[in-house]
Chimera marker file (.cmm) of the C-alpha trace (Angstrom):
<marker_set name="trace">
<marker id="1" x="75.849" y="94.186" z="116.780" r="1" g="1" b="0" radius="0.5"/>
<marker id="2" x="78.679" y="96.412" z="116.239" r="1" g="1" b="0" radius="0.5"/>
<marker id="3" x="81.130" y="95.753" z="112.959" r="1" g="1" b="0" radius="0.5"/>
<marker id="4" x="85.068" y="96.402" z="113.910" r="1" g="1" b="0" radius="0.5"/>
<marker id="5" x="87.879" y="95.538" z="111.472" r="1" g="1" b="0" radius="0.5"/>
<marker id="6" x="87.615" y="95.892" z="107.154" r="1" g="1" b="0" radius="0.5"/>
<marker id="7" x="84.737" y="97.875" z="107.416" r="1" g="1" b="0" radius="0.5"/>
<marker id="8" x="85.710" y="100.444" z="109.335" r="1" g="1" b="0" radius="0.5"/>
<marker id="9" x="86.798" y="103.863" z="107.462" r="1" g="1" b="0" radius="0.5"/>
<marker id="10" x="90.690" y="104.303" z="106.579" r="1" g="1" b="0" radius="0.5"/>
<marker id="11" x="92.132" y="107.578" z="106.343" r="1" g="1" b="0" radius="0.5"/>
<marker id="12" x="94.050" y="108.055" z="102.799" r="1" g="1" b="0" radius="0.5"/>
<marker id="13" x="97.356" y="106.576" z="102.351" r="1" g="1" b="0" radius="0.5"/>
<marker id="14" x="99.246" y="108.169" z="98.994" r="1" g="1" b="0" radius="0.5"/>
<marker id="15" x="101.610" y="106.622" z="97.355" r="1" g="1" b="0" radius="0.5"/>
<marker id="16" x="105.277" y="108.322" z="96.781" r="1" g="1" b="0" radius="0.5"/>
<marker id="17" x="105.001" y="110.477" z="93.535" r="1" g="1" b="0" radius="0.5"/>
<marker id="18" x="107.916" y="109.642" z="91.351" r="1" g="1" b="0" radius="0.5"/>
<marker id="19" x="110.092" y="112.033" z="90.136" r="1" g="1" b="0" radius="0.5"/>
<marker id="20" x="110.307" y="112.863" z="86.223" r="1" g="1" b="0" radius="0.5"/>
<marker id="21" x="112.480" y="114.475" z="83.825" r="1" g="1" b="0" radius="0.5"/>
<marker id="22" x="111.009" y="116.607" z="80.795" r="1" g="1" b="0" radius="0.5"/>
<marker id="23" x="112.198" y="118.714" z="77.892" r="1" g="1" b="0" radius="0.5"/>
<marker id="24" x="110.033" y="122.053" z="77.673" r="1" g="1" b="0" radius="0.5"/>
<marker id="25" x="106.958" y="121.225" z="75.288" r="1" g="1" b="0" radius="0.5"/>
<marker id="26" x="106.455" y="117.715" z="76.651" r="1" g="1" b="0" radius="0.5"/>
<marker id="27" x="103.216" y="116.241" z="78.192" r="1" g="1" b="0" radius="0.5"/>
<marker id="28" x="103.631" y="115.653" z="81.881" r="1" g="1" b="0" radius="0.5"/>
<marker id="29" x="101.313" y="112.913" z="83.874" r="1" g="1" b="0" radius="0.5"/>
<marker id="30" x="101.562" y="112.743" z="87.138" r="1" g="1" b="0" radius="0.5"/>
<marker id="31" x="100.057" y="109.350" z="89.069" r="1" g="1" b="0" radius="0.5"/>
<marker id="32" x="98.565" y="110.487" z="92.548" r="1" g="1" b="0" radius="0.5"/>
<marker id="33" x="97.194" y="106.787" z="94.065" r="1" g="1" b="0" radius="0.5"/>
<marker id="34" x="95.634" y="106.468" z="97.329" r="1" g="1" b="0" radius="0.5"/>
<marker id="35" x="94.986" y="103.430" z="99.268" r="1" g="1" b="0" radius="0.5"/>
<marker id="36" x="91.478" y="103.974" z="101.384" r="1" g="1" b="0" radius="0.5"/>
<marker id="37" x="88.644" y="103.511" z="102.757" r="1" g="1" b="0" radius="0.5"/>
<marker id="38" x="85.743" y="104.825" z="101.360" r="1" g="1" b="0" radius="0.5"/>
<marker id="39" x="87.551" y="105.537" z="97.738" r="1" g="1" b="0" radius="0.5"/>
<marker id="40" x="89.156" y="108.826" z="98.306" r="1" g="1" b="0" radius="0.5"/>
<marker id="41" x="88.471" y="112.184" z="96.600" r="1" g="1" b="0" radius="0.5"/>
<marker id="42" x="91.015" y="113.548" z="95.006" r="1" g="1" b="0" radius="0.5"/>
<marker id="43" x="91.953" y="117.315" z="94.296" r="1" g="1" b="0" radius="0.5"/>
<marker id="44" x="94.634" y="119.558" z="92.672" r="1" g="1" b="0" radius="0.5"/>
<marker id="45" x="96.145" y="122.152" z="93.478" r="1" g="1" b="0" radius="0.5"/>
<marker id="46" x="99.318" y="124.725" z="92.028" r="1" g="1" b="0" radius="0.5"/>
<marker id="47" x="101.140" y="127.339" z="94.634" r="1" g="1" b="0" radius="0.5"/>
<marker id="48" x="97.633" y="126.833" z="96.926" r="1" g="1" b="0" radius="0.5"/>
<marker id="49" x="95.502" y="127.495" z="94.194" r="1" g="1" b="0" radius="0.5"/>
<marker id="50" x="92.376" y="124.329" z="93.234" r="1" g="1" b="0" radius="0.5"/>
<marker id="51" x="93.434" y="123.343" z="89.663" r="1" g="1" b="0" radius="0.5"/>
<marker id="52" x="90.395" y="122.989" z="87.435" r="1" g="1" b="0" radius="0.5"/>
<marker id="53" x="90.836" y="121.403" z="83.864" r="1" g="1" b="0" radius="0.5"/>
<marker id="54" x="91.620" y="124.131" z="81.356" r="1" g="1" b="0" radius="0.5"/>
<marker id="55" x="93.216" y="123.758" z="77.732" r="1" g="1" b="0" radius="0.5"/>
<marker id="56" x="96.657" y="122.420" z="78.134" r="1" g="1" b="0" radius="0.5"/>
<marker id="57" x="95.879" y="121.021" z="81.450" r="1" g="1" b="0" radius="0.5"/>
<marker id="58" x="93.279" y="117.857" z="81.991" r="1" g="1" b="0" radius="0.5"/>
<marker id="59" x="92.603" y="116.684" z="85.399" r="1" g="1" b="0" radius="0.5"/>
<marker id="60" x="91.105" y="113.037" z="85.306" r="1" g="1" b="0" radius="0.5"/>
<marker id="61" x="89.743" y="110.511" z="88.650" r="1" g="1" b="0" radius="0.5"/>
<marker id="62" x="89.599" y="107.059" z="88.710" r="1" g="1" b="0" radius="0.5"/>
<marker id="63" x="88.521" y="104.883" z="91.398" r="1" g="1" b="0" radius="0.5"/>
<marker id="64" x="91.469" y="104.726" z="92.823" r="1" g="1" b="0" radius="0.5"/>
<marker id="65" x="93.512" y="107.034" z="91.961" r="1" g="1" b="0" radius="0.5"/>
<marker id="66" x="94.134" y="110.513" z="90.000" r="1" g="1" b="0" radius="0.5"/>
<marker id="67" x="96.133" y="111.706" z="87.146" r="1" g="1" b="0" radius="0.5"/>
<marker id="68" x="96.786" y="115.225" z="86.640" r="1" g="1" b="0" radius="0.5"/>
<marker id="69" x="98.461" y="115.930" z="82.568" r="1" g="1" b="0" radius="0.5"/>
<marker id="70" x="99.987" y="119.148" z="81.076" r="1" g="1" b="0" radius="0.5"/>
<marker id="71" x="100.100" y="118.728" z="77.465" r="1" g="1" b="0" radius="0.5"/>
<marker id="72" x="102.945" y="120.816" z="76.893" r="1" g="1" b="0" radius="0.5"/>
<marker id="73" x="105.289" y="122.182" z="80.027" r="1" g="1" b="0" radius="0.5"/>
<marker id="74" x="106.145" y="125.964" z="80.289" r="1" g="1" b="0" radius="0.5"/>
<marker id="75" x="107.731" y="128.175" z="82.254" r="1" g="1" b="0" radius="0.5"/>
<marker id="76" x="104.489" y="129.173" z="83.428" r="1" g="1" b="0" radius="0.5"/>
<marker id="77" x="104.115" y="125.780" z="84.989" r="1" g="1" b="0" radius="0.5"/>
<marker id="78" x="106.964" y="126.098" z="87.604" r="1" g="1" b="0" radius="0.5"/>
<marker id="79" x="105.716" y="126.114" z="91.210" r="1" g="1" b="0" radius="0.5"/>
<marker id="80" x="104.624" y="123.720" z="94.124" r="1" g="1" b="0" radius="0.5"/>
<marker id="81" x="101.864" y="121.260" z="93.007" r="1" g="1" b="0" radius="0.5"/>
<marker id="82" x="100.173" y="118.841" z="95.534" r="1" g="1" b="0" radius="0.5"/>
<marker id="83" x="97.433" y="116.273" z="95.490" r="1" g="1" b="0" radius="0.5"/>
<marker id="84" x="94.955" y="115.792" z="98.610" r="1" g="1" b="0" radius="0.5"/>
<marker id="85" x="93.407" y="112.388" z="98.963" r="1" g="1" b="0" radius="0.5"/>
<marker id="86" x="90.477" y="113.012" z="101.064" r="1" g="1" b="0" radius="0.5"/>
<marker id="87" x="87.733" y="110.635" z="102.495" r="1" g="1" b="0" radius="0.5"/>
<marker id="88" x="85.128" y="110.432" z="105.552" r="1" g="1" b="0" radius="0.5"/>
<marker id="89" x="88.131" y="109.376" z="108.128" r="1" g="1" b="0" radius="0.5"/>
<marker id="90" x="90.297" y="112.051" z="107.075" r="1" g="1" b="0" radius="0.5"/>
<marker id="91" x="92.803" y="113.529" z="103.994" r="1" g="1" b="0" radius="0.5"/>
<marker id="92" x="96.524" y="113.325" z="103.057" r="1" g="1" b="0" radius="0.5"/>
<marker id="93" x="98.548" y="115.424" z="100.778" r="1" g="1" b="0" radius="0.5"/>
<marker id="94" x="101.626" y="114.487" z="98.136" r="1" g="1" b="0" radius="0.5"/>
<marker id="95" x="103.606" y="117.805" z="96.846" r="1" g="1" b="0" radius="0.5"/>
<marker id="96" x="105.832" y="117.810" z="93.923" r="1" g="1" b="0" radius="0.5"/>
<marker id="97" x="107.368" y="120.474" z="92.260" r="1" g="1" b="0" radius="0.5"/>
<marker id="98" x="107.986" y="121.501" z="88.946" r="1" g="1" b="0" radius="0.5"/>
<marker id="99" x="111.426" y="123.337" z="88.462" r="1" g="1" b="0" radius="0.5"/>
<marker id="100" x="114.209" y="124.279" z="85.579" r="1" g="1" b="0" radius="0.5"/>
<marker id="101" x="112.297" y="124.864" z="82.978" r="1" g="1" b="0" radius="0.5"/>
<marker id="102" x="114.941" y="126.652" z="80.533" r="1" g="1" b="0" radius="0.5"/>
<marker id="103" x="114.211" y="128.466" z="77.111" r="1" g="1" b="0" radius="0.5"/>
<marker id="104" x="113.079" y="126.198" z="74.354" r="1" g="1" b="0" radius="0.5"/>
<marker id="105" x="115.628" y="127.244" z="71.895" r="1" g="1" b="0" radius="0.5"/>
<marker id="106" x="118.579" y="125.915" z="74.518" r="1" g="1" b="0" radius="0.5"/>
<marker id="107" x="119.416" y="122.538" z="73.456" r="1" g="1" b="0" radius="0.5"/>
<marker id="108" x="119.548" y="121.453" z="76.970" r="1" g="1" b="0" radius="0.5"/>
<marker id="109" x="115.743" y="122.365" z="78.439" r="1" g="1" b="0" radius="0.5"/>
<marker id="110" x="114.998" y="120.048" z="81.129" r="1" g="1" b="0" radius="0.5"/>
<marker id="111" x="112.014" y="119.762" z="83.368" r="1" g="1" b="0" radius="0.5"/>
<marker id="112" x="112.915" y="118.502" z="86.643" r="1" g="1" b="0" radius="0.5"/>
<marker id="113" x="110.013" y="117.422" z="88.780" r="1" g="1" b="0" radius="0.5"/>
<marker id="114" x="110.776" y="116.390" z="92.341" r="1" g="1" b="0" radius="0.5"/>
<marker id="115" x="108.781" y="115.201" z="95.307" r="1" g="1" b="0" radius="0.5"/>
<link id1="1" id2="2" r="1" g="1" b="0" radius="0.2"/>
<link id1="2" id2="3" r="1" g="1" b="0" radius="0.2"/>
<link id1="3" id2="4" r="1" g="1" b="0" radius="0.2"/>
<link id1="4" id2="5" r="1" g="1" b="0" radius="0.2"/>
<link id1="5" id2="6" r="1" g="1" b="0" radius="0.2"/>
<link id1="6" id2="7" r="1" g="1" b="0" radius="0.2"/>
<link id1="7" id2="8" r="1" g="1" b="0" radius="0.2"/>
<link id1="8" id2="9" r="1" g="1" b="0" radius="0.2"/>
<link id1="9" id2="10" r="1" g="1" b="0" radius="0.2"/>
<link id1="10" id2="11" r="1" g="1" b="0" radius="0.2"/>
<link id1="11" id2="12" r="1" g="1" b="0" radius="0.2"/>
<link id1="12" id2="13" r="1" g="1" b="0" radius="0.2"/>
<link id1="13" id2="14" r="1" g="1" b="0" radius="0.2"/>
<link id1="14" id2="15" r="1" g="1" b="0" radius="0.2"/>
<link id1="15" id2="16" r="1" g="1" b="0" radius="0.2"/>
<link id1="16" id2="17" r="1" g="1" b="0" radius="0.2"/>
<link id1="17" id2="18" r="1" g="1" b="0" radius="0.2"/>
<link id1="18" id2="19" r="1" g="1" b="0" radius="0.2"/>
<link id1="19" id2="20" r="1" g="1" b="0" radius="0.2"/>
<link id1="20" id2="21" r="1" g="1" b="0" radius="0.2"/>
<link id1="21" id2="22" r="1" g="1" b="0" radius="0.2"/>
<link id1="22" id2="23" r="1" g="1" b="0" radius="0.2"/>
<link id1="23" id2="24" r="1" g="1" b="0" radius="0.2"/>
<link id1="24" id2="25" r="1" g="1" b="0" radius="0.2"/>
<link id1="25" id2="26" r="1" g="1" b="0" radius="0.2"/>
<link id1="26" id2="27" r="1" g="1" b="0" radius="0.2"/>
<link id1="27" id2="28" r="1" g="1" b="0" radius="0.2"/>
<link id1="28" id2="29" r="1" g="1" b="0" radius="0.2"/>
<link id1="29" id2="30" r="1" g="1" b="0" radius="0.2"/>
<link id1="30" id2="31" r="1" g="1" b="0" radius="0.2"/>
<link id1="31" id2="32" r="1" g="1" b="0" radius="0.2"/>
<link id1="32" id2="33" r="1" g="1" b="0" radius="0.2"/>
<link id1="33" id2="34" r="1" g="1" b="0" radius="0.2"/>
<link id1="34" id2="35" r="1" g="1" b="0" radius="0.2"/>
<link id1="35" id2="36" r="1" g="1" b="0" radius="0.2"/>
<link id1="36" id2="37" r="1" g="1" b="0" radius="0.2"/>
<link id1="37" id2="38" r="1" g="1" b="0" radius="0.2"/>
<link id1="38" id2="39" r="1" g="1" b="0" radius="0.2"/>
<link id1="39" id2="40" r="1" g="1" b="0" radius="0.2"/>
<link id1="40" id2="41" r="1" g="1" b="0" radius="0.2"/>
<link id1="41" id2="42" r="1" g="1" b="0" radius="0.2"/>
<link id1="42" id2="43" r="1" g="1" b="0" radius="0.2"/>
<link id1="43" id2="44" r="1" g="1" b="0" radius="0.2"/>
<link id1="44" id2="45" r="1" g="1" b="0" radius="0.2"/>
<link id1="45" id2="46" r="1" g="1" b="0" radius="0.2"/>
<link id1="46" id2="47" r="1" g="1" b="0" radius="0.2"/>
<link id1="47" id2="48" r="1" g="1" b="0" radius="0.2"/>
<link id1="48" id2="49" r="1" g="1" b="0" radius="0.2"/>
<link id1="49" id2="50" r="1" g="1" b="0" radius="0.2"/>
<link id1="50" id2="51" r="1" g="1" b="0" radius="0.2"/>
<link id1="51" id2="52" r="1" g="1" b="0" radius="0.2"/>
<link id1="52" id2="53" r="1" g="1" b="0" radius="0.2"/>
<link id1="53" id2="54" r="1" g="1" b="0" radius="0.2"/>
<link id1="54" id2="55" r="1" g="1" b="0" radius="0.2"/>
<link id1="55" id2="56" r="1" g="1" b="0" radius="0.2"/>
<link id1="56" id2="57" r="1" g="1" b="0" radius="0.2"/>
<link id1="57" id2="58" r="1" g="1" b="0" radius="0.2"/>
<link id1="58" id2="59" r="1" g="1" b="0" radius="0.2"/>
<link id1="59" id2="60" r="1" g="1" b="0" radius="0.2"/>
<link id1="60" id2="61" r="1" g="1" b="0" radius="0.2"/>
<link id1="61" id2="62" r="1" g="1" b="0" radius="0.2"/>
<link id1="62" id2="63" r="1" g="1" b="0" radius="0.2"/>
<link id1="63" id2="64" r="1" g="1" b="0" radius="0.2"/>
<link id1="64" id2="65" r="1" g="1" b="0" radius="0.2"/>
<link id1="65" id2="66" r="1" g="1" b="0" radius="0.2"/>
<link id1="66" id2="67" r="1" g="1" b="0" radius="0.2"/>
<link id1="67" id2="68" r="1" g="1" b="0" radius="0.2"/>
<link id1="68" id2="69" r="1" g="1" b="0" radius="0.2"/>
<link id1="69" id2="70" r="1" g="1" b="0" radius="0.2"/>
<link id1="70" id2="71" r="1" g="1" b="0" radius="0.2"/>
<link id1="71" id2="72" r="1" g="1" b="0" radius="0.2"/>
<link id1="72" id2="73" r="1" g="1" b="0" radius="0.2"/>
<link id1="73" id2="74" r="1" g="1" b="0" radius="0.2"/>
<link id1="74" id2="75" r="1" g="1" b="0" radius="0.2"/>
<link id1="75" id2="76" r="1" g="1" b="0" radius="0.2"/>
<link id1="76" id2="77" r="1" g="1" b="0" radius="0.2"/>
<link id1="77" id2="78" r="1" g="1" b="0" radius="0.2"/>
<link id1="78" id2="79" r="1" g="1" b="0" radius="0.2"/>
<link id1="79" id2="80" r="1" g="1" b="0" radius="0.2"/>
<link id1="80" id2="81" r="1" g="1" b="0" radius="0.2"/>
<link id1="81" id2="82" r="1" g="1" b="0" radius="0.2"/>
<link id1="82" id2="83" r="1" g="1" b="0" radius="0.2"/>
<link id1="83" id2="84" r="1" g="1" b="0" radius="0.2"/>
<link id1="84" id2="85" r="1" g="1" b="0" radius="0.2"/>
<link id1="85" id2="86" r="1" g="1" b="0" radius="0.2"/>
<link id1="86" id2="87" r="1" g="1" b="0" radius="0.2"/>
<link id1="87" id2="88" r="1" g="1" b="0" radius="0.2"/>
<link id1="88" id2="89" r="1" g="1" b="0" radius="0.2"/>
<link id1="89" id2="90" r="1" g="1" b="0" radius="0.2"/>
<link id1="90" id2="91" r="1" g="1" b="0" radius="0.2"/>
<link id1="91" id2="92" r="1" g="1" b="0" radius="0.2"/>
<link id1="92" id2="93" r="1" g="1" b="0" radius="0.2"/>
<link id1="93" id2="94" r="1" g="1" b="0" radius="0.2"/>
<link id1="94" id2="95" r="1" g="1" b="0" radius="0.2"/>
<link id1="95" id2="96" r="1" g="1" b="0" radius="0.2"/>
<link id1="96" id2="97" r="1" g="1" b="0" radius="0.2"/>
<link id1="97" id2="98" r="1" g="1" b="0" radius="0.2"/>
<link id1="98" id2="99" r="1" g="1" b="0" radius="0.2"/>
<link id1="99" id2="100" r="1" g="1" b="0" radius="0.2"/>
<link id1="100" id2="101" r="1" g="1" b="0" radius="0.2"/>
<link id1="101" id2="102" r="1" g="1" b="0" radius="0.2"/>
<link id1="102" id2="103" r="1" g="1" b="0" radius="0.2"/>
<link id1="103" id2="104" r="1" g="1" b="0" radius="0.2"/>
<link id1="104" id2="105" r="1" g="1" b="0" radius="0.2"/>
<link id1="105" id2="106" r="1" g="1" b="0" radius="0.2"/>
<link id1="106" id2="107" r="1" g="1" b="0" radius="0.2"/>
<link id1="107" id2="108" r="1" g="1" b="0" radius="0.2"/>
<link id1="108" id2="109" r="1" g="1" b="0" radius="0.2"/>
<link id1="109" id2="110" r="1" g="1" b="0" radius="0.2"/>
<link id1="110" id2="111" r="1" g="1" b="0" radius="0.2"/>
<link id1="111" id2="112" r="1" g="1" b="0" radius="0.2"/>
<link id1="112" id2="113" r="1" g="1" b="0" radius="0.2"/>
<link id1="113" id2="114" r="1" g="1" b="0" radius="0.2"/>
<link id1="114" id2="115" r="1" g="1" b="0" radius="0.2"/>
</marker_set>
């Protein structure tokens, strides 16, 4: 007997990454949440390159969702950032970006993040 509705296997579905505002030195989290099914897999990445947890930067997976967190925002953490859901039925991806980082010693240093 063949099984067709709930069980079958959903491709990811990730929901919209909101958009933040951060002074240079602040922790960033960003939410990357995935409605699938099986659970989804999730993985990192900056400007193309996988994102591993390193000091300053801690990566951590739930079951149903991820959270990636950078303790204190730089200029060296400007670029294109994007999360990949990825199961047995298939994968979606989320980008953000991380932009206008401005010398700490400006009064005014915003981080903008956008999706």
């Amino acid at each position: 007997m063949c099984q067709i509705g709930a069980s079958q296997a959903k491709i990811p579905k990730i929901k919209r990454i909101k958009d933040q505002k951060k002074r240079e030195g602040q922790k960033i989290r960003i939410r990357c949440s995935a409605k699938a099914k099986p659970r989804a897999i999730y993985s990192w990445y900056k400007d193309d390159v996988l994102l591993t947890r390193r000091k300053g930067l801690n990566i951590k997976n739930g079951k149903r969702a991820s959270r990636l967190q950078i303790n204190r925002v730089k200029k060296s953490d400007v670029g294109r950032y994007k999360c990949i859901a990825s199961n047995a039925a298939g994968e979606e991806e989320a980008f953000f970006r991380i932009e206008d980082i401005v010398l700490k010693n400006n009064s005014n240093n915003i981080v903008n993040i956008h999706t």
